[in-house]
C-alpha positions as CSV (number, residue, x, y, z in Angstrom):
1,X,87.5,-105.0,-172.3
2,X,91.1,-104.2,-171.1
3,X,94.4,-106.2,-171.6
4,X,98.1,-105.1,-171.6
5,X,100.3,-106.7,-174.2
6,X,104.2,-106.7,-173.4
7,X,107.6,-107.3,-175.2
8,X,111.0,-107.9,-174.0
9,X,114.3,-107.6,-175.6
10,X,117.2,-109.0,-173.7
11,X,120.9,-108.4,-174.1
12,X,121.5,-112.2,-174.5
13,X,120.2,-115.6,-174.0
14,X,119.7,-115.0,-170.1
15,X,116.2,-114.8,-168.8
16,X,118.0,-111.3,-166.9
17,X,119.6,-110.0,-169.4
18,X,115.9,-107.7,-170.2
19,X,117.8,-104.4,-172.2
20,X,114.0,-103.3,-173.2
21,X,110.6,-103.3,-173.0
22,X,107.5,-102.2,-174.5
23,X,104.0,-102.0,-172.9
24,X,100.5,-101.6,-174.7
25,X,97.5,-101.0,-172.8
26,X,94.0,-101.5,-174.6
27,X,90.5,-101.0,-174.3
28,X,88.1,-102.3,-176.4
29,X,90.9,-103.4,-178.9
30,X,92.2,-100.0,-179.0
31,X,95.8,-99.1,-177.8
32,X,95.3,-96.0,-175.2
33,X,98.7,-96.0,-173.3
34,X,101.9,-97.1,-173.9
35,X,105.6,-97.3,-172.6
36,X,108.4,-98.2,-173.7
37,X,112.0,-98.0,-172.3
38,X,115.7,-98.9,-172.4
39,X,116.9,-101.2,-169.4
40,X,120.6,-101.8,-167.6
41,X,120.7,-105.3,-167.4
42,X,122.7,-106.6,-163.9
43,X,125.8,-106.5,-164.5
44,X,126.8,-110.5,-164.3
45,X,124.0,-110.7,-166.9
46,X,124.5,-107.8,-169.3
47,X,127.3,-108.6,-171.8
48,X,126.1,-107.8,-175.2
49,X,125.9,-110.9,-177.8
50,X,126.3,-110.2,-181.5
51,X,123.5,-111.8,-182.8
52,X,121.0,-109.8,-180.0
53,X,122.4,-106.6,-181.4
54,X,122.3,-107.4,-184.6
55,X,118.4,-108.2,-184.2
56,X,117.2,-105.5,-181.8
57,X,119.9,-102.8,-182.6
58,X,120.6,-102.5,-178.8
59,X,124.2,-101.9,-177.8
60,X,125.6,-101.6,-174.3
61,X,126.8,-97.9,-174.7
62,X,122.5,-97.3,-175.1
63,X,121.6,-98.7,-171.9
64,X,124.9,-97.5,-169.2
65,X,122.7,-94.7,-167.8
66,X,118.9,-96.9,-168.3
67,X,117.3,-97.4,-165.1
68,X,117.8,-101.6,-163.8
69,X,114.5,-103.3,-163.6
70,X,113.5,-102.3,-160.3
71,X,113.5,-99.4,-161.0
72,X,111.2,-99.8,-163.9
73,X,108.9,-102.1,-162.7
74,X,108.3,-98.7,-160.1
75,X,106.5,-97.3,-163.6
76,X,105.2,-100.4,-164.7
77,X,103.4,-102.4,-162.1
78,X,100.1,-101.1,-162.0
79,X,100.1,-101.8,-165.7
80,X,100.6,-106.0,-165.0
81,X,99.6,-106.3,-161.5
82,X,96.1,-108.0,-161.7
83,X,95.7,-107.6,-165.4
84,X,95.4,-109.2,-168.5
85,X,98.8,-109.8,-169.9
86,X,99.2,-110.7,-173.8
87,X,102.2,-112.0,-175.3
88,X,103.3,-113.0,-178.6
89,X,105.4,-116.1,-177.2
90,X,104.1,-115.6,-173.4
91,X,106.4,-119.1,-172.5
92,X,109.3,-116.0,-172.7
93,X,107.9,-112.8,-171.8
94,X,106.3,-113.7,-169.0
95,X,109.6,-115.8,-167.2
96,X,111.5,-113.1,-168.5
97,X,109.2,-111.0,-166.0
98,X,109.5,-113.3,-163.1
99,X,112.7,-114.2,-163.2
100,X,113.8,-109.9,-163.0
101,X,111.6,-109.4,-160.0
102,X,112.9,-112.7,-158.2
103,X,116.6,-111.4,-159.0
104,X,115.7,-107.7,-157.1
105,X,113.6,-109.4,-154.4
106,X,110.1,-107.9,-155.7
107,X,106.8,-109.5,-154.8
108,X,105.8,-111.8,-158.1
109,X,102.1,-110.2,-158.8
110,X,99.1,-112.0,-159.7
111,X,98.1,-111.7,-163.1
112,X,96.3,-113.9,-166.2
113,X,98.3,-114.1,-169.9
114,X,97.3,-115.7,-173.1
115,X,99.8,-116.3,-175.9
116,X,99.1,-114.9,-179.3
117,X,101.5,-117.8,-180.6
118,X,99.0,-120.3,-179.8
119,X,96.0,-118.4,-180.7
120,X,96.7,-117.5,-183.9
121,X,98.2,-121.2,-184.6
122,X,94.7,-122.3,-183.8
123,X,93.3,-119.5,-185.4
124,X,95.0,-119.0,-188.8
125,X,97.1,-122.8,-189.1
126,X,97.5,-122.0,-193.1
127,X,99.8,-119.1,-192.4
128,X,103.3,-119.9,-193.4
129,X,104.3,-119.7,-189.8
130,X,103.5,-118.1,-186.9
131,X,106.0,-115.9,-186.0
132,X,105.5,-112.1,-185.3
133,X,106.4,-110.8,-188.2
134,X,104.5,-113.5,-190.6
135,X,100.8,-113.2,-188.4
136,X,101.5,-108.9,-188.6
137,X,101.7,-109.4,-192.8
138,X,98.9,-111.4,-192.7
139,X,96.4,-109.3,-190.8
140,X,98.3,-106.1,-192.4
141,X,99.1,-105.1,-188.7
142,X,102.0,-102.2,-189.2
143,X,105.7,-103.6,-187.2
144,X,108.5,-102.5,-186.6
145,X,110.0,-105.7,-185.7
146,X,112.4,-106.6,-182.3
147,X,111.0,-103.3,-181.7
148,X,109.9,-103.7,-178.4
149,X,106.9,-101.4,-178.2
150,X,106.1,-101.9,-181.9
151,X,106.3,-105.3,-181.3
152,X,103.5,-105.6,-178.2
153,X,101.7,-103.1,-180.0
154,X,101.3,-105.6,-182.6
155,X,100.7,-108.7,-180.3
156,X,97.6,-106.9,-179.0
157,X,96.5,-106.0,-182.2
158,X,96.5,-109.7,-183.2
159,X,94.8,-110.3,-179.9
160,X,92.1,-108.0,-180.7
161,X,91.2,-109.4,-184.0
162,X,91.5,-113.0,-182.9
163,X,88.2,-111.7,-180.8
164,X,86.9,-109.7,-183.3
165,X,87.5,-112.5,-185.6
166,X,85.7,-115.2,-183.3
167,X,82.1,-112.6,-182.1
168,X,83.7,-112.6,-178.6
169,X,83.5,-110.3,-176.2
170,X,85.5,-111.3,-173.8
171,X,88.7,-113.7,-173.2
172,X,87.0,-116.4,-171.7
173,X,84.8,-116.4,-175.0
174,X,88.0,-116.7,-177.2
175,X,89.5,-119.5,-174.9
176,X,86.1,-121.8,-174.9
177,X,86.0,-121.1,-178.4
178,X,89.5,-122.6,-179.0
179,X,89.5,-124.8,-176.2
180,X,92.1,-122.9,-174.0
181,X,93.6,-122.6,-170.5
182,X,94.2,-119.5,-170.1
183,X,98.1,-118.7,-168.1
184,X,98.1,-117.9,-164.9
185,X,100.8,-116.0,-162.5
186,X,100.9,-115.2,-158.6
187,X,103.4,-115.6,-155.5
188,X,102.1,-119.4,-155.6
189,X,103.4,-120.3,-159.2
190,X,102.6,-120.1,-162.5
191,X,99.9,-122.2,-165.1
192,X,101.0,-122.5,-168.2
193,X,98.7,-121.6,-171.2
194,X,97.7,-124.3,-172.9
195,X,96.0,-125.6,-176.0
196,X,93.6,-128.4,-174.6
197,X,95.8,-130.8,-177.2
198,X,99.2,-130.1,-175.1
199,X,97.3,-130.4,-171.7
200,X,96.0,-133.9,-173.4
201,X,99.3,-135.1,-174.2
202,X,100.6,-133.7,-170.9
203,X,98.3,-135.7,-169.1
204,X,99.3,-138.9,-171.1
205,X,102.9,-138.1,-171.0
206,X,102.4,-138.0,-167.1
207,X,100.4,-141.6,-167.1
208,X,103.2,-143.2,-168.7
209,X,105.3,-141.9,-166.0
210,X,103.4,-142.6,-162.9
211,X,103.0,-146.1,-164.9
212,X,107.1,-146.6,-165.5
213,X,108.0,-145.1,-162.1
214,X,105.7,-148.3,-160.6
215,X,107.0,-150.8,-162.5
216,X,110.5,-149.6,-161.6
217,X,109.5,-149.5,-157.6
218,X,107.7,-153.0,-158.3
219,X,110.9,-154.4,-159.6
220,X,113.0,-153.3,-157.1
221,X,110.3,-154.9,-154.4
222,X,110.3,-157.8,-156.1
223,X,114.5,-158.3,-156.5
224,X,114.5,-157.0,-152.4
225,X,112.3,-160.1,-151.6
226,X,113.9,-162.4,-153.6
227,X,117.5,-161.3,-151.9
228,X,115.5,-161.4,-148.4
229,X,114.4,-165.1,-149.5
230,X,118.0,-166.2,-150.3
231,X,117.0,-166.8,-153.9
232,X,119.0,-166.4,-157.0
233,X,117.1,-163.2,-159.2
234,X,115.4,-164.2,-162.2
């Protein structure tokens, strides 16, 4: 079984700020390529925050001569493109992605993800937390953390022993097993990947809706007939 498990760093709280990323390719829950490099974020989007640096150790005098993103994703496509993607947080990563390729006019690709977030919330729920760095302890899974090749190496590492973990061979094994939706990416759009709890109180959350917005239309029916009439509103 092959998967690819990515990281991003960013320069700040923009989705384009991207100043690094790390790329893990597996087979049979064994790392076999990997790449990692320094990216120039645009330059609207690249100022530097304090508190990035200070977690990642990236300044802007590292990335003035990195290649931008398109320039990467040159390198990187074939990795993504039509893969398995795994990301620890996939909600980030993977919009992180998108949003770089919309800003250079690049073809989105079509590609499946799964976030190791939820699965090892499912998975492990008496872990403290289930941040990177917390799950890695637990499963004694070596990180370098805000590293962003140590830290995709990791996310597939926790990926491969949630399947080990579970007898599955595959991801659609794993997803059954937790009751999952897999993610899923392509020119069209995006589906998120979901727990089947949020997609149950998605679909209650949208009821309620659907049920306000036609009392609100009923109401305003009703208060347009009753001016039509001539008659004072109740």
């Amino acid at each position: 079984m092959k998967f690819t498990a990515i990281d991003f760093e960013t320069a700040n709280a923009s989705m384009l700020s991207a100043c690094s990323i790390g790329i893990v390719e597996f087979e049979d829950g064994v790392p076999v390529r990997e790449t990692y490099t320094l990216i120039r974020p645009p330059e609207e989007y690249g100022k530097f925050n304090w508190y990035n640096v200070r977690i990642h150790g990236i300044k802007a005098t590292m990335v003035k001569d990195a290649p931008t993103f398109d320039k990467v994703w040159e390198q990187i496509r074939d990795s993504i493109d039509g893969q398995l993607i795994v990301c620890h947080n996939a909600a980030f990563d993977t919009v992180v992605l998108c949003r770089l390729l919309e800003y250079y006019g690049i073809a989105i690709p079509t590609f499946d993800y799964v976030c190791t977030v939820k699965i090892s919330q499912l998975l492990w729920p008496e872990m403290e937390n289930h941040k990177l760095d917390t799950v890695c302890n637990d499963l004694n899974i070596v990180l370098n953390h805000h590293e962003a090749l140590s830290d995709a190496r990791a996310c597939g590492l926790i990926f491969a022993e949630a399947l080990k973990s579970q007898h599955c061979i595959d991801t659609a094994d794993l997803l059954d097993a937790l009751e999952m939706r897999v993610g899923h990416v392509s020119p069209k759009g995006r589906q998120s990947c979901s727990t089947s709890e949020e997609v149950r109180r998605k679909m209650i959350s949208d009821k309620k809706k659907q049920a306000s917005r036609r009392k609100y239309f009923a109401r305003r029916h009703s208060a347009a007939d009753t001016k039509e009439k001539g008659e004072k509103p109740s």
